[in-house]
C-alpha positions as CSV (number, residue, x, y, z in Angstrom):
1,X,53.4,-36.5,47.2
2,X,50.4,-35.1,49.0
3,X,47.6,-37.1,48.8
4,X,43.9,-35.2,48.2
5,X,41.6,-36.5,51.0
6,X,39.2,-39.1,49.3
7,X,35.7,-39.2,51.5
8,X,33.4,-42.8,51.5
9,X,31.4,-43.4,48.7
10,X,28.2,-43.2,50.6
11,X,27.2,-42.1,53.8
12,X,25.0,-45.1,54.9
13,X,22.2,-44.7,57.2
14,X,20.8,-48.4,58.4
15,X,19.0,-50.1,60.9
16,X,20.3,-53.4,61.0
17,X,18.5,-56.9,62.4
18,X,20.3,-59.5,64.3
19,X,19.1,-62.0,62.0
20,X,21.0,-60.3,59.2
21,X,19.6,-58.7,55.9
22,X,16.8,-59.9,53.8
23,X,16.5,-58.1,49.7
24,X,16.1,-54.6,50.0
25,X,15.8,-51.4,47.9
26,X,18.7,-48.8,48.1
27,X,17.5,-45.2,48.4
28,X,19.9,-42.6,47.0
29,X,19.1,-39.0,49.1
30,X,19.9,-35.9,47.2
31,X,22.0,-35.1,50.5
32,X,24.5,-37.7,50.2
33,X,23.2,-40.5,52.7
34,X,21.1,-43.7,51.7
35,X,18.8,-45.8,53.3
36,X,18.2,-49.7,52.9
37,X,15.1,-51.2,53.2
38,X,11.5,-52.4,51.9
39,X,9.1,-50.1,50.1
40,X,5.6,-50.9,51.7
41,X,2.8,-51.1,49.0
42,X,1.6,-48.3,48.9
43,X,-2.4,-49.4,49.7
44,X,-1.2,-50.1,53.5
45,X,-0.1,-46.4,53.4
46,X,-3.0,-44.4,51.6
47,X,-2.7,-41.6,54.4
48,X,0.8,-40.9,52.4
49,X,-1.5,-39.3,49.3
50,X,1.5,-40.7,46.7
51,X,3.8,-38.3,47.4
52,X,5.8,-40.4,50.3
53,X,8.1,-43.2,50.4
54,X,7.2,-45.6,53.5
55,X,10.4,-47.9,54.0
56,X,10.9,-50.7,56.6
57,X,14.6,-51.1,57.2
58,X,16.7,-53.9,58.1
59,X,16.5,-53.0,61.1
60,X,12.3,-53.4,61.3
61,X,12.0,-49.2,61.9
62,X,9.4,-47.3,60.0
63,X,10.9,-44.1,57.7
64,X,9.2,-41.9,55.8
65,X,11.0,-39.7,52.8
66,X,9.6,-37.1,50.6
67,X,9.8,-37.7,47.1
68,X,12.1,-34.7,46.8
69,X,14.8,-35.8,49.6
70,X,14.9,-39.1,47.5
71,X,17.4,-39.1,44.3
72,X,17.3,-42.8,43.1
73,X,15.4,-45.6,43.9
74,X,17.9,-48.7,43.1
75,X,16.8,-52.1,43.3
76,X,19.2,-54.8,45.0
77,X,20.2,-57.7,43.4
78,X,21.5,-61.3,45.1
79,X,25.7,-59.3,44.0
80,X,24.7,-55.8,46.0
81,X,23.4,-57.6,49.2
82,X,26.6,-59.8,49.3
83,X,28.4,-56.6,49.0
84,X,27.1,-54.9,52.0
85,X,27.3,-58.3,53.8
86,X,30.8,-58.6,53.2
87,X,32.0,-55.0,53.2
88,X,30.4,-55.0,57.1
89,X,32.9,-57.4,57.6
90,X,35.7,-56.3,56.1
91,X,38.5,-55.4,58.4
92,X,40.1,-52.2,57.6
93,X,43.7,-53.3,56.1
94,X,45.3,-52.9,52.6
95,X,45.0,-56.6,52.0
96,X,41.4,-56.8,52.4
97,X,40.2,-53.8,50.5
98,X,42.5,-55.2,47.3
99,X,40.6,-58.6,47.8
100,X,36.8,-57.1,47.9
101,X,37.8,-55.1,45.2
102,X,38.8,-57.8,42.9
103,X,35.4,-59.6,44.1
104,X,33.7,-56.1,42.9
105,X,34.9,-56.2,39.7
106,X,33.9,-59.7,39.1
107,X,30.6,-59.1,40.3
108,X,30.6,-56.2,37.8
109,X,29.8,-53.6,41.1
110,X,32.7,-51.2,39.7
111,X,31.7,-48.3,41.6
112,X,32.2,-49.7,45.1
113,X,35.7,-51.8,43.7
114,X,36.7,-47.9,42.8
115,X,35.7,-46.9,46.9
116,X,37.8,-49.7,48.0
117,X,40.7,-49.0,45.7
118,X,40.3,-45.3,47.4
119,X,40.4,-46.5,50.4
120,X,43.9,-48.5,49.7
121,X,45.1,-45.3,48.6
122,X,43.9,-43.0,52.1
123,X,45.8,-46.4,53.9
124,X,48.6,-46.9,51.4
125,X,49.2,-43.5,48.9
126,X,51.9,-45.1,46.8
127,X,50.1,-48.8,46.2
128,X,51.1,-49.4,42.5
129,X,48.3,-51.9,42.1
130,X,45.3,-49.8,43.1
131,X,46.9,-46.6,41.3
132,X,47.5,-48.5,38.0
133,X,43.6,-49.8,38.7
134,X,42.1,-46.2,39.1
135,X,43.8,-45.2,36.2
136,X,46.7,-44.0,37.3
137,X,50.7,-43.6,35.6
138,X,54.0,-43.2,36.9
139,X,55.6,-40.4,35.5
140,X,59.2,-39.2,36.4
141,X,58.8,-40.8,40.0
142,X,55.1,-39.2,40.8
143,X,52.0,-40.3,40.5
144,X,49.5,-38.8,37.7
145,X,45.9,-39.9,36.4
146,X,45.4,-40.1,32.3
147,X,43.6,-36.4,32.8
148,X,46.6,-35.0,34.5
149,X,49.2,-36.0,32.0
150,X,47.1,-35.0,29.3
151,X,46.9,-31.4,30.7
152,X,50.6,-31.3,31.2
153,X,50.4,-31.7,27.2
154,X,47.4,-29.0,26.7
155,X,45.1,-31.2,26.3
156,X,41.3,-30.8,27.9
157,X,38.7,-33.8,27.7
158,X,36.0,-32.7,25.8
159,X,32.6,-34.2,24.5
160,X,34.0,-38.1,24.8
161,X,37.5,-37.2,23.9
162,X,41.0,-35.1,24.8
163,X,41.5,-32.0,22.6
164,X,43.6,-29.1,22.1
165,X,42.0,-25.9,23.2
166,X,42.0,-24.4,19.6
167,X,39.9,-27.7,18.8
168,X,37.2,-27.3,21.7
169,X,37.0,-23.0,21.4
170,X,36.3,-24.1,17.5
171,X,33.9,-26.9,18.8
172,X,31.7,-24.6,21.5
173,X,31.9,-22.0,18.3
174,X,30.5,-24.4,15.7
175,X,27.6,-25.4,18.7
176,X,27.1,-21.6,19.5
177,X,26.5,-20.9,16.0
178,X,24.2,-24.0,15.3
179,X,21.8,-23.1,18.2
180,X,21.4,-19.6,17.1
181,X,20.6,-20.3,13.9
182,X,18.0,-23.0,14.9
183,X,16.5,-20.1,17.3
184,X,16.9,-17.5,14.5
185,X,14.5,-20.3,12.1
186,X,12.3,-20.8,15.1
187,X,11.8,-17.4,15.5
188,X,11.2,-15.6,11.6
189,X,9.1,-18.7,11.2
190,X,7.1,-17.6,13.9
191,X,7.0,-14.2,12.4
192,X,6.0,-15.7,8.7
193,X,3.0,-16.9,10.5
194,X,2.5,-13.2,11.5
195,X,2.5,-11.9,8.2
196,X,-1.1,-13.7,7.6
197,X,-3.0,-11.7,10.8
198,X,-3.4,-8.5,12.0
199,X,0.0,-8.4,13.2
200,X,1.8,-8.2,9.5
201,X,3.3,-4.7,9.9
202,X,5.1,-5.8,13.0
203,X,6.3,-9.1,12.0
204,X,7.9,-7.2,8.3
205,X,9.5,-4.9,10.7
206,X,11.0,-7.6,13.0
207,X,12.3,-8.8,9.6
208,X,13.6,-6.1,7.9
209,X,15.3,-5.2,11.3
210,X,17.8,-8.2,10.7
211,X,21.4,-7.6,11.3
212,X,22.5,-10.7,12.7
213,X,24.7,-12.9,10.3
214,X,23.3,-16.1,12.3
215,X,20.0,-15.5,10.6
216,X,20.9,-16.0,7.1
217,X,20.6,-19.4,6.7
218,X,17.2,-19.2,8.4
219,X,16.4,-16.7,6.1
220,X,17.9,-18.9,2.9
221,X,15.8,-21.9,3.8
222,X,12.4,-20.2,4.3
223,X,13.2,-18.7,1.4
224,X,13.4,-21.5,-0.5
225,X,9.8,-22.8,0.6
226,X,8.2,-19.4,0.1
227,X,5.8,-18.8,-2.8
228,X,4.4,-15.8,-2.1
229,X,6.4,-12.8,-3.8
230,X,6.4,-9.9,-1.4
231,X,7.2,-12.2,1.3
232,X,10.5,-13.1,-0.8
233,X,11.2,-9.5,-1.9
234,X,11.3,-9.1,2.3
235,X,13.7,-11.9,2.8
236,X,15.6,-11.4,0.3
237,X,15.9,-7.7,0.8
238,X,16.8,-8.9,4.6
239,X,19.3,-11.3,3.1
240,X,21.0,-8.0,1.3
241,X,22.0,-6.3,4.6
242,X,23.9,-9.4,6.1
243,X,27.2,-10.0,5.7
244,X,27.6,-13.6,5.8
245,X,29.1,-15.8,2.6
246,X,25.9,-17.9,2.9
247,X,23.9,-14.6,2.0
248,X,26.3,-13.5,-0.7
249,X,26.1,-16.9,-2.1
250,X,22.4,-17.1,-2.4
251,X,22.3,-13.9,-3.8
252,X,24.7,-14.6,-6.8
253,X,22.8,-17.9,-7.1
254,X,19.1,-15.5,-7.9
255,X,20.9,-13.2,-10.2
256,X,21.8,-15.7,-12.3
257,X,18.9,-18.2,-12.2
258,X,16.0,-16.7,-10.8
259,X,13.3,-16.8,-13.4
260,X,11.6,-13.4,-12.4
261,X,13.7,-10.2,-13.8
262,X,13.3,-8.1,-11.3
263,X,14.0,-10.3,-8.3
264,X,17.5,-10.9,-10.2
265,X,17.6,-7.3,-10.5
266,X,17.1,-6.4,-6.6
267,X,19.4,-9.7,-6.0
268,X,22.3,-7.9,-8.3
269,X,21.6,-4.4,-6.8
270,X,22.5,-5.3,-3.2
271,X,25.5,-7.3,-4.5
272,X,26.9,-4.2,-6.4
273,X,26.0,-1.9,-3.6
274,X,27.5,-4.4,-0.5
275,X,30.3,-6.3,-2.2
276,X,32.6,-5.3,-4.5
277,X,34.3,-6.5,-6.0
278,X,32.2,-9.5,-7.1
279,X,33.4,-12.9,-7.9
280,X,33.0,-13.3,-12.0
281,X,33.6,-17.5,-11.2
282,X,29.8,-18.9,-10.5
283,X,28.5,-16.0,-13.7
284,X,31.4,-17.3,-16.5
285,X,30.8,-20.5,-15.5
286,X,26.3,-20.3,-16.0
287,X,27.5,-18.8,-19.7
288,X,28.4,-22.6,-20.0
289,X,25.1,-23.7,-19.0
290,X,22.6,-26.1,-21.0
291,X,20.2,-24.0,-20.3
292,X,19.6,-20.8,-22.9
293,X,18.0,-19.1,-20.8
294,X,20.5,-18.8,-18.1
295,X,23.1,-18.1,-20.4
296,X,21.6,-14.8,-21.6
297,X,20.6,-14.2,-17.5
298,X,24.1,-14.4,-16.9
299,X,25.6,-12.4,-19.1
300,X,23.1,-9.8,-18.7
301,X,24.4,-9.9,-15.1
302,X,28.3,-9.5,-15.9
303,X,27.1,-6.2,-18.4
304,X,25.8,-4.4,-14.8
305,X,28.6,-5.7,-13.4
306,X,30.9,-4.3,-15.7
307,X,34.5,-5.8,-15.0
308,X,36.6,-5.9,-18.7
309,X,37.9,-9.4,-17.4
310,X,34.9,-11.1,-18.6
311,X,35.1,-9.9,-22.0
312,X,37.1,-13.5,-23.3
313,X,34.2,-15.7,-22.3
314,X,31.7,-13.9,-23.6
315,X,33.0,-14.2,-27.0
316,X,32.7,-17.7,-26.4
317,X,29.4,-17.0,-25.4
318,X,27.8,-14.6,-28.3
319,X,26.7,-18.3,-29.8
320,X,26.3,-22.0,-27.7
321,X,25.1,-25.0,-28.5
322,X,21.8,-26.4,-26.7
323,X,19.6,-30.0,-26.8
324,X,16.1,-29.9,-26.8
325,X,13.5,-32.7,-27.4
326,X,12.4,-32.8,-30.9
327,X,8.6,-31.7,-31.3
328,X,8.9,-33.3,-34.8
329,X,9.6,-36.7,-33.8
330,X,6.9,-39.8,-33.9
331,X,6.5,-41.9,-31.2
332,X,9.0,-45.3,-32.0
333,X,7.2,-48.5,-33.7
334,X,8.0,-52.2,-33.0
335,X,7.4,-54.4,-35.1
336,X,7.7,-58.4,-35.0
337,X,8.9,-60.3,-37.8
338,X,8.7,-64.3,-37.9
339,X,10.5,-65.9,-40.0
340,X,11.0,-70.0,-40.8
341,X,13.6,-72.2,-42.5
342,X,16.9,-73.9,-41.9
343,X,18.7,-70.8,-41.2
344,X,16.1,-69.0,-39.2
345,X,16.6,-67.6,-36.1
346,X,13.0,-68.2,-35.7
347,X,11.7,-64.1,-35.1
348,X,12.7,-61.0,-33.7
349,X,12.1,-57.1,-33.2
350,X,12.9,-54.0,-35.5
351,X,12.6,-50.5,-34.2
352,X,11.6,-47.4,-36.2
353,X,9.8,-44.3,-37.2
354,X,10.3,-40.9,-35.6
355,X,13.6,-39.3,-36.3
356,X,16.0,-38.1,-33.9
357,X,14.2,-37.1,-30.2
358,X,17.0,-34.5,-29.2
359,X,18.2,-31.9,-31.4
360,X,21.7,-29.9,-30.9
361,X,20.5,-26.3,-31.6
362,X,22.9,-23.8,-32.3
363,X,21.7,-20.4,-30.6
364,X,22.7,-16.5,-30.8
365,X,22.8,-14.7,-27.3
366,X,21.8,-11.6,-27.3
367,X,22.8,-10.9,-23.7
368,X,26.4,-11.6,-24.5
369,X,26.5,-9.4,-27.3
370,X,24.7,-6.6,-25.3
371,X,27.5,-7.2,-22.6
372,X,30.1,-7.2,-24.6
373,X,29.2,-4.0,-26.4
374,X,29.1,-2.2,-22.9
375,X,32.2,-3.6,-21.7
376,X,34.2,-2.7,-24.4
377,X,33.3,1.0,-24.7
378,X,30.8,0.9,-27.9
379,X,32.4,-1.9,-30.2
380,X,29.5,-3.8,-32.0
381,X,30.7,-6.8,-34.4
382,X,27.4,-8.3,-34.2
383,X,28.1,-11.9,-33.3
384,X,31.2,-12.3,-35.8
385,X,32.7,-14.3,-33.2
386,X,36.5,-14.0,-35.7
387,X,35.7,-9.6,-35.6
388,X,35.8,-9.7,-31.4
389,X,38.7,-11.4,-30.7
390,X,40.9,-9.8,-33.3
391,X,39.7,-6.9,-31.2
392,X,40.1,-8.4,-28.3
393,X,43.7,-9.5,-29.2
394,X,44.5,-6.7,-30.3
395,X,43.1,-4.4,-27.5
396,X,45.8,-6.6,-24.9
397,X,48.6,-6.0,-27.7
398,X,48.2,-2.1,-27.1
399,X,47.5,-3.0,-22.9
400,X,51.3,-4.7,-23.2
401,X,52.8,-2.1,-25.5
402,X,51.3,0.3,-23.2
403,X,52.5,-1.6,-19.6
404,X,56.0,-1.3,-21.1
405,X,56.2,2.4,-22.0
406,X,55.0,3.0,-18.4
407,X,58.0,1.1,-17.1
């Protein structure tokens, strides 16, 4: 198997003293090499104007670094100078690169144990015991690290773990999609700000000039904290032109429970002019609502929206049931009652007055009686629940008897 060169971990560049080494700080250079040696304080060396390392090697020589030649400044513990005391020693055999490499990794100094185990391999290229330490398997007679098998089975590492390409092309899409959405908030925020100066006109053109589905939940969320009501009609008449299921789904969500008519109006108009057809589901399930209110808004919806399909629930709909606090009731009195004798309890509370706080009210909706009366061509049974569904019943009796003819 041919065996990809492996080149040291460092390139070292000391001056060593007879005596041998005293502590020292490592400097890493952004070139490759380091030097070992003592920082001088930096009063002794005021000419250097804070922007120059001074060191005194081991070796008793002066050298000076730029900041910028210098990548990490590493201080030496009692473990590191061992290590270079022993790896100067260290003959340069199999046997004695395993055994400074098991002192490494008791020392916890993994990265030079990993140089020697590299070494073992430039000396020995089929050594089990350093492979198996860096990592590496056997497979079918060769050689492979955990990566290389993995890509065999089309698998990439990827943010901390091995997945399939599918996985990390959906992964970089999700991130893609969550940074341009956080520039698209950054950005109409900015523009909101805009609205307030003399630079309105441009700023309601930058927004109106939308087309990027990314900015619809940027849109939906500024939205939501806006008060003002031409600044809504903007976004929301932005939010029309998009076509992403977020803006869809706000849209349907203000036709239905807006409060203001004519913002569920322009919400309806862009649905019925950009989708079709529309989802009945979130507008028969608001005629189920506890509110009143939103009943009615909803079934005024599904009359502009006009689909026959929604003519069964809104029979269910021309009359609901809804709570509301009683205005009639009186706050609840309590009153203590003592009491003595052999088969007293001794005292107590009672609890009374007021009446009922919630009422069930039974309610009429005009907006499902309007919608049904479009959707079913003219028919008008009032709100005689019993009337529209024998017409209703009897309108899928002829759809059948008509089906069959056909075939």
């Amino acid at each position: 198997m041919k065996l990809i060169h492996i080149l040291p971990l460092h390139l070292i560049i000391m001056l060593l003293a007879p005596s041998g080494i005293g502590r020292a700080d490592v400097f890493e250079l952004k070139e490759g090499g380091r030097i070992s040696g003592v920082l001088i304080e930096q009063d002794k060396a005021e000419q250097n104007k804070n922007d120059q390392y001074v060191i005194r090697t081991d070796g008793g020589a002066l050298v000076t670094l730029d900041h910028s030649q210098v990548r990490k400044r590493v201080t030496q513990d009692d473990n590191s100078l061992e290590y270079e005391q022993r790896s100067r020693a260290l003959p340069d055999t199999v046997e004695a690169h395993h055994e400074l490499a098991q002192w490494c990794k008791r020392q916890g100094l993994g990265e030079m144990a990993d140089h020697h185990l590299q070494r073992i391999l430039q000396l020995d290229p089929n050594d089990p015991q350093a492979r198996q330490s860096l990592g590496f398997q056997k497979h079918h007679g060769r050689w492979f690290t955990r990566e290389q098998i993995m890509e065999q089975r089309g698998m990439h590492h990827f943010e901390g773990a091995y997945r399939t390409s599918q996985d990390i092309a959906l992964r970089e899409q999700q991130k893609h999609r969550e940074q341009a959405e956080t520039d698209w908030f950054r950005k109409i925020r900015g523009w909101r700000r805009w609205l307030d100066d003399q630079r309105s006109t441009e700023a309601a053109q930058n927004i109106a000039a939308i087309r990027d589905p990314y900015a619809a939940n940027a849109l939906i969320k500024l939205l939501d904290r806006e008060d003002d009501p031409k600044v809504r009609s903007l976004y929301i008449e932005t939010l029309g032109e998009l076509r992403h299921p977020a803006a869809v789904q706000k849209l349907v969500s203000l036709s239905i429970y807006e409060f203001d008519h004519e913002v569920r109006q322009q919400c309806l108009d862009y649905l019925l002019r950009l989708y079709q057809p529309i989802s009945l589901l979130p507008y028969l399930n608001a005629l189920r609502d506890k509110d009143n209110a939103v009943v009615n808004q909803a079934a005024e919806a599904l009359e502009r929206i006009g689909n026959p399909a929604a003519l069964s629930p809104l029979i269910d709909a021309l009359a609901t049931t809804h709570k509301y606090d009683n205005p009639e009731s009186a706050p609840e009195e309590i009153n203590a009652t003592f009491t003595q004798g052999p088969n007293s309890s001794g005292g107590g509370f009672t609890f009374g007055g007021g009446g009922k706080k919630v009422i069930s009210v039974d309610q009429r909706n005009i907006g499902a009686r309007r919608a049904l009366v479009e959707l079913s061509g003219g028919q008008d049974f009032e709100f005689n629940e019993n009337a529209w569904r024998r017409w209703f019943v009897n309108q899928q009796e002829l759809t059948d008897v008509d089906a069959r003819r056909d075939n």
